[in-house]
Every structure is written in structure tokens, then in C-alpha cells.
C-alpha positions as a printed Julia matrix, in Angstrom:
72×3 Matrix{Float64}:
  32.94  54.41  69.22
  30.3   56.42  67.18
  28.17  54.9   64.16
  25.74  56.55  61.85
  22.06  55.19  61.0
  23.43  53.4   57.78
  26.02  51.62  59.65
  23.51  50.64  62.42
  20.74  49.77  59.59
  23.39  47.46  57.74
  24.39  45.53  61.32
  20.23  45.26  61.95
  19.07  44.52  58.57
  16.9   47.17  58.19
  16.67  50.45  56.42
  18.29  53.72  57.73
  15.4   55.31  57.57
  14.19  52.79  60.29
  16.86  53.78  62.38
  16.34  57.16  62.42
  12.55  56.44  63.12
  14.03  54.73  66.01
  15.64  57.59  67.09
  13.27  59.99  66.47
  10.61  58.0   68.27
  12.68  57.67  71.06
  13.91  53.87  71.2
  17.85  54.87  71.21
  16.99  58.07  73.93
  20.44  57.87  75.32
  22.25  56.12  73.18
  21.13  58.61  70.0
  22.19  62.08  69.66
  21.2   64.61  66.94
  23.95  67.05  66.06
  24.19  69.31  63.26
  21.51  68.1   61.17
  22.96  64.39  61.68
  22.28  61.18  64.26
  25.14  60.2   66.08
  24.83  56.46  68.15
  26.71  55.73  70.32
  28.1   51.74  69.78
  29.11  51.02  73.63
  25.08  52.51  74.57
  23.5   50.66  72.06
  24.91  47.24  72.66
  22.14  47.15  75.98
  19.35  49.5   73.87
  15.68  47.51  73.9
  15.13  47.7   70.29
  11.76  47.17  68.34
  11.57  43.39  66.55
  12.17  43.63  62.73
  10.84  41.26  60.33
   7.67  40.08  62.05
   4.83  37.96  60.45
   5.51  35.11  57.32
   8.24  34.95  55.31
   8.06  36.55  51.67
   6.54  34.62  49.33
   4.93  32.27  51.62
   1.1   31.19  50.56
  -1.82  31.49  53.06
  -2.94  28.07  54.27
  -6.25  29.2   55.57
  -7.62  32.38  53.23
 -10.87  34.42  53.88
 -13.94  32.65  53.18
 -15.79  34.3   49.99
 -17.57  37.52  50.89
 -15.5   38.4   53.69
């Protein structure tokens, strides 16, 4: 089964244009293919593809506990 970037990017929760950095930068090598202008994934490849972690750090809107000290 094939799947485009914006079906990928809905099932990941990111943006398409983060999958197609993904594929450009190599993290989908054989599971990605780029024909006619277009990236093609391959589902089956994917399902065992080492993909970067999304959505690292605090959640939105969280407060700092511990800011800067003045002058810093």
C-alpha cells in the first residue's frame, strides 16, 4: 500500500512538510521514493522505519518553574 506525506503527517501528528524533510534528509531511505515531482511511502516499509521523536520539550502553555536569574 502507498501513502503520500499528508496521509503520513496526519497518522504522525505532524506537518507534511515534516515528512518530506524526513524524506529528503534521508530518515524514510527505503521506504520513500520521489517520482514525478511527488513522494511516494511505502506503508508495509515504514511500519519498521526509525523515525525522528516529534513533540519534544514542555507542553504549550506550560510556565517555567525555575527562569533566568536577572542579567542573564
Amino acid at each position: 500500500m502507498l501513502i503520500t506525506p499528508l496521509q503520513l503527517a496526519k497518522i504522525r501528528g505532524v506537518t507534511q512538510q515534516t515528512i518530506t524533510n524526513w524524506c529528503r534528509a534521508g530518515f524514510l531511505d527505503n521506504d520513500a521514493e520521489y517520482i514525478n515531482g511527488r513522494w511516494i511511502i511505502r506503508w508495509s516499509d515504514f511500519l519498521g522505519a526509525s523515525l525522528p521523536v516529534t513533540k519534544i520539550g514542555r507542553p504549550a502553555g506550560s510556565r517555567n518553574k525555575k527562569p533566568y536569574p536577572k542579567g542573564v
